[in-house]
C-alpha positions as CSV (number, residue, x, y, z in Angstrom):
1,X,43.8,62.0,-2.0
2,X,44.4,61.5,1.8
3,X,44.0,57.5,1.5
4,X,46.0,57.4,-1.8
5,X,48.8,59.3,-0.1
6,X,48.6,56.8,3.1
7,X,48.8,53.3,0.6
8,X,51.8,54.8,-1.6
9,X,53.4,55.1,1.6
10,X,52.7,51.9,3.5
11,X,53.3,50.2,-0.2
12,X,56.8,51.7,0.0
13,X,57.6,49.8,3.4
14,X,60.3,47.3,3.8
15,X,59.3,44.1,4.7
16,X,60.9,41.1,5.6
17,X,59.8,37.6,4.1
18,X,57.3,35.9,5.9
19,X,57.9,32.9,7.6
20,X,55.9,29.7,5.9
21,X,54.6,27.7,9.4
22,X,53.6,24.3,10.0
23,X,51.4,23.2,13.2
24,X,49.7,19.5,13.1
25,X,46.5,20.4,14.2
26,X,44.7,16.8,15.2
27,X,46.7,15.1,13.2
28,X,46.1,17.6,10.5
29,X,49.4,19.5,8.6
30,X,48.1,23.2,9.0
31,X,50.0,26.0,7.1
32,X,50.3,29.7,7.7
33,X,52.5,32.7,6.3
34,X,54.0,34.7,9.1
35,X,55.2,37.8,9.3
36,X,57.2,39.6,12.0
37,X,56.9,43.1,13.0
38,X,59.6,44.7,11.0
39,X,59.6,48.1,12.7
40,X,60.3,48.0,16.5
41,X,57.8,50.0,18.8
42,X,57.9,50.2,23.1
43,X,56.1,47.5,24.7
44,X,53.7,44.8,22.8
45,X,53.0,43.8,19.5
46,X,49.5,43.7,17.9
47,X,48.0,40.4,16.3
48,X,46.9,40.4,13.3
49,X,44.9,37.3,12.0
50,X,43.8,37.4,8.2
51,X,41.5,34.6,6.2
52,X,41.6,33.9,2.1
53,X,38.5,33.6,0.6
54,X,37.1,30.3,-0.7
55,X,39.8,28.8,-3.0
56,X,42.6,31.0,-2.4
57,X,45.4,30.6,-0.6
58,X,47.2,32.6,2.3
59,X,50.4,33.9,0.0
60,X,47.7,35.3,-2.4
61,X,46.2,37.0,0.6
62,X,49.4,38.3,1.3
63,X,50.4,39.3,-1.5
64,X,47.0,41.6,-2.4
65,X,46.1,42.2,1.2
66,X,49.1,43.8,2.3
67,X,48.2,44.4,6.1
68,X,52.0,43.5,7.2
69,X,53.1,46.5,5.0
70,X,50.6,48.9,6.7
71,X,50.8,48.0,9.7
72,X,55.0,47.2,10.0
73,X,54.9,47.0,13.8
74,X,52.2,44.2,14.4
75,X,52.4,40.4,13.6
76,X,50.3,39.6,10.8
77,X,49.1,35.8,10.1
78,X,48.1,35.1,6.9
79,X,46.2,31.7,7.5
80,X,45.9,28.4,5.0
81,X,42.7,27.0,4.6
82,X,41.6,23.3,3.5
83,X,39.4,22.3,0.6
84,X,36.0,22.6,2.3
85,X,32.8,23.0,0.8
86,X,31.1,26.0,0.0
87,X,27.8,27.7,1.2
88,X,27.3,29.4,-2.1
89,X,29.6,27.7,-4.4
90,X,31.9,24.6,-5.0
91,X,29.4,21.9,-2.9
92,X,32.3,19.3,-3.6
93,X,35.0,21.2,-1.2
94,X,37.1,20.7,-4.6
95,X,38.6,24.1,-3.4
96,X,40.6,26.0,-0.4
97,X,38.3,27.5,2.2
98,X,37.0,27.8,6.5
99,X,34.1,26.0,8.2
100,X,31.0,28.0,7.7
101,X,29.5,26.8,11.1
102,X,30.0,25.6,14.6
103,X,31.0,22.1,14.2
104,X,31.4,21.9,10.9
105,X,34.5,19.7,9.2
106,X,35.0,18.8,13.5
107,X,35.5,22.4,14.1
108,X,38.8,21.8,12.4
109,X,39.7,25.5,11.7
110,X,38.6,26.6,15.3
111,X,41.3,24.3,16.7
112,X,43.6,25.7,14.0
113,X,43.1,28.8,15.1
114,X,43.6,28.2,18.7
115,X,46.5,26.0,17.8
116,X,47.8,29.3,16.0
117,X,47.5,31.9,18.6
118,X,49.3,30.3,21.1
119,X,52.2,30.0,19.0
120,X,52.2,33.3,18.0
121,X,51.9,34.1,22.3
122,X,54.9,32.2,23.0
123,X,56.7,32.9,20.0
124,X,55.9,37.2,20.3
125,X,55.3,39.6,22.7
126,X,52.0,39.8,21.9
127,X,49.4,42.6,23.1
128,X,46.3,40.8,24.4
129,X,44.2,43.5,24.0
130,X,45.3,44.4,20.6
131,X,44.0,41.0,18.7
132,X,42.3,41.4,15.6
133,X,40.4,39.4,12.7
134,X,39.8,40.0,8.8
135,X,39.1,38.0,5.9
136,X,37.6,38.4,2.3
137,X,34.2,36.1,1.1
138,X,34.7,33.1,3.0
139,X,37.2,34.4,5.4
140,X,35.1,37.2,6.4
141,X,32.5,34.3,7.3
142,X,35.2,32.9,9.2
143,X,36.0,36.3,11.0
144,X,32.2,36.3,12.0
145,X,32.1,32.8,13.2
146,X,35.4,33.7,15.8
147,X,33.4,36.5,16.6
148,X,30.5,34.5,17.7
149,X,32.5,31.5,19.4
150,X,36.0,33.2,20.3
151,X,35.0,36.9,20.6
152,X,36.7,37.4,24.1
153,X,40.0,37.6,22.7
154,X,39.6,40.1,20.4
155,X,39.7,43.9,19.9
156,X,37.8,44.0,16.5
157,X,36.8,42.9,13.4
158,X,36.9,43.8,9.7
159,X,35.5,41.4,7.2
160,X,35.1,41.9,3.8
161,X,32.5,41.2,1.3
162,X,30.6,38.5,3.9
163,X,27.3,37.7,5.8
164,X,27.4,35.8,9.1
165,X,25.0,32.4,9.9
166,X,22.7,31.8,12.6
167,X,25.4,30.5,15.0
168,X,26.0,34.5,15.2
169,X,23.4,34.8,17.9
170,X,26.2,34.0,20.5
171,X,28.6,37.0,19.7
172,X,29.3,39.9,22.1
173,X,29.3,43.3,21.3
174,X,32.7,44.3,19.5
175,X,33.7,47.1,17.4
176,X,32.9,46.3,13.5
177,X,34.6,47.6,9.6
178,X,32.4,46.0,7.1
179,X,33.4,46.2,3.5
180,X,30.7,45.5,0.7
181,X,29.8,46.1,-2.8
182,X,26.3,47.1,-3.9
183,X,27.1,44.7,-7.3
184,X,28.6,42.0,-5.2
185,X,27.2,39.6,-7.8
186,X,28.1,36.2,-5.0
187,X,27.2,37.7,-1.9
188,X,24.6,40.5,-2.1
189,X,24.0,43.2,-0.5
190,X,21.0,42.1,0.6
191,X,22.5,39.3,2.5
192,X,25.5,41.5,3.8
193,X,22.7,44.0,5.0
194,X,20.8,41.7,6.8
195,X,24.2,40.9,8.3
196,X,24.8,44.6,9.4
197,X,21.2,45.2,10.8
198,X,22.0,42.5,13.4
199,X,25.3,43.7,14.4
200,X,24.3,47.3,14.5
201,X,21.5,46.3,17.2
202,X,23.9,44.3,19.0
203,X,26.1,46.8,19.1
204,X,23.3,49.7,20.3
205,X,24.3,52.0,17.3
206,X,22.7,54.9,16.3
207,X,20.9,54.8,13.2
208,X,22.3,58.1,11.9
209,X,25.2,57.8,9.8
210,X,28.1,59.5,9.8
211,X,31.2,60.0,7.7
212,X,34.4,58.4,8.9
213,X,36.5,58.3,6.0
214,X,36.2,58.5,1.6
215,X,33.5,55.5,0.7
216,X,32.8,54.9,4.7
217,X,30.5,55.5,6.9
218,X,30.5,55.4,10.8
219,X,27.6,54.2,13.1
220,X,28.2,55.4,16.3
221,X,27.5,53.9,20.0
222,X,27.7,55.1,23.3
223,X,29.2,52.1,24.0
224,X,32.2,52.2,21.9
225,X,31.3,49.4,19.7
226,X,30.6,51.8,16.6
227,X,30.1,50.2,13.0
228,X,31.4,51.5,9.9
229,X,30.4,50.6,6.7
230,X,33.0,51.2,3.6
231,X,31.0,50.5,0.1
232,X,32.6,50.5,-3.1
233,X,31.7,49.4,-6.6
234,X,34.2,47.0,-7.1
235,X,31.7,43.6,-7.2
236,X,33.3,40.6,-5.8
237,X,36.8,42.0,-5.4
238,X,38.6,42.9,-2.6
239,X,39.7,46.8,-3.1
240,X,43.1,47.7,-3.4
241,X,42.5,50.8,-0.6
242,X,40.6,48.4,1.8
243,X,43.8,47.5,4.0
244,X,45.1,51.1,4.6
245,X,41.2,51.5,6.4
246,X,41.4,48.1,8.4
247,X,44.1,49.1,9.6
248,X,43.5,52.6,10.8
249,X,40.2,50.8,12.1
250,X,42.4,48.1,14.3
251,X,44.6,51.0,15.6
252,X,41.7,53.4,16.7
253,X,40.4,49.6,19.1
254,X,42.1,47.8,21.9
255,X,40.1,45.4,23.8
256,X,38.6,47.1,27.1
C-alpha cells in the first residue's frame, strides 16, 4: 500500500518537457532526452543516467520509466541507442540497442557516454558523488558494463531484468538494486542469478536475506555495498512500481 501511495504521488508531479540533445560522438549524431530538475533543492543536483532495452528507444524509456517524475530534483538522461546486434536476439543489429562488451561497435557507446556526462557537468550543477546508472534488458547490460569500465564515477547501480559478461571481472565494489522475474522467458533467472552470486561476493554480503521493501530483498555488507534483490512475476517486462524503488535505492547511496 506504502509503494502504491509513493507512485500516485510522484505520478502526480509536474514535469517540464525534456530537452531532445544532440552530441557527434566520433563523427557519430548521438541522441538523448533530457530532463532538468524541476524542483529546486540547496546545493547539487543528482545524475541520473537511464538505458532502453534492445530495440527501444529513449522517449519510450521515458515515458514508462518515469525516474524524472520520482525523482523531480535530479537530472535524469534518458539515452538513445544505435542499431546493434544482440547477444540473445536480433544477430542483424536490425534494431536499437548498447555494446554488450569492451570494445565492441569501437566502444562507441562508452564514448557516448563520456561524451554525455561532461555536458551534463558543464551544463548542471552536478553532484559527483550522487551519479547513478539503470537500464532494462540490454540497458541493464549496459549499466553492468559502466560498472566494470567506468565504476569510479558512480554511486550505484540498478539494472533491470539483465546478466553481466566476462568483462565484469574488472568492477569495484558498488552498491547494487537488481530487478528480475522468475519467468523472464529472454533472460533467465538462471543467468540473472549467476549474475547476482558474483556481485554479492564482490560486494562481501551476507548470505542471509533480509527484507527491504514489498517484493525485495536486502543483502547486507559491512562494507556498505549491500545488494537488494526485487523479484516480481511480470516476465520480460519492466514493472510499473520498479522506478519508485530505484529511486529510494539511489537516494539511500552517495559515492564515499
Amino acid at each position: 500500500m506504502l509503494l502504491t501511495l509513493i507512485i500516485a504521488s510522484f505520478t502526480c508531479a509536474q514535469t517540464k518537457d525534456p530537452e531532445p540533445r544532440l552530441w557527434d560522438v566520433n563523427g557519430v549524431k548521438r541522441e538523448a532526452l533530457v530532463f532538468a530538475p524541476t524542483v529546486k533543492t540547496v546545493g547539487k543536483s543528482p545524475l541520473v543516467f537511464d538505458f532502453h532495452g534492445h530495440g527501444g528507444t529513449a522517449k519510450h524509456a521515458a515515458h514508462v520509466h518515469q525516474l524524472h517524475r520520482v525523482w523531480p530534483e535530479a537530472v535524469v538522461v534518458y539515452m538513445q541507442g544505435l542499431n546493434t546486434p544482440g547477444k540473445l536476439t536480433d544477430p542483424e543489429g536490425k534494431k536499437t540497442g548498447w555494446q554488450s562488451g569492451p570494445g565492441d561497435q569501437k566502444d562507441r557507446d562508452l564514448n557516448f557516454f563520456d561524451v554525455v556526462l561532461s555536458s551534463m557537468r558543464k551544463d548542471f550543477n552536478i553532484d559527483e558523488k550522487r551519479i547513478y546508472s539503470t537500464g532494462h534488458s540490454n540497458g541493464g547490460a549496459f549499466t553492468y558494463l559502466l560498472w566494470a569500465k567506468r565504476g569510479d564515477l558512480f554511486a550505484a547501480f540498478a539494472p533491470v531484468a539483465a546478466f553481466a559478461g566476462p568483462y565484469f571481472i574488472e568492477a569495484k565494489p558498488k552498491p547494487l538494486l537488481h530487478a528480475a522475474s522468475e519467468k523472464d522467458p529472454l533472460v533467465t533467472i538462471g543467468m540473472q542469478q549467476r549474475t547476482l552470486d558474483r556481485v554479492k561476493r564482490l560486494n562481501s554480503c551476507n548470505n542471509m536475506a533480509e527484507r527491504w521493501a514489498e517484493n525485495c530483498q536486502i543483502y547486507p555488507s559491512k562494507a556498505g555495498t549491500s545488494v537488494i534483490v526485487c523479484l516480481h512475476d511480470e516476465g520480460h517486462r519492466y514493472p510499473e512500481w520498479i522506478p519508485a524503488v530505484i529511486i529510494r535505492f539511489f537516494k539511500e547511496h552517495s559515492k564515499q
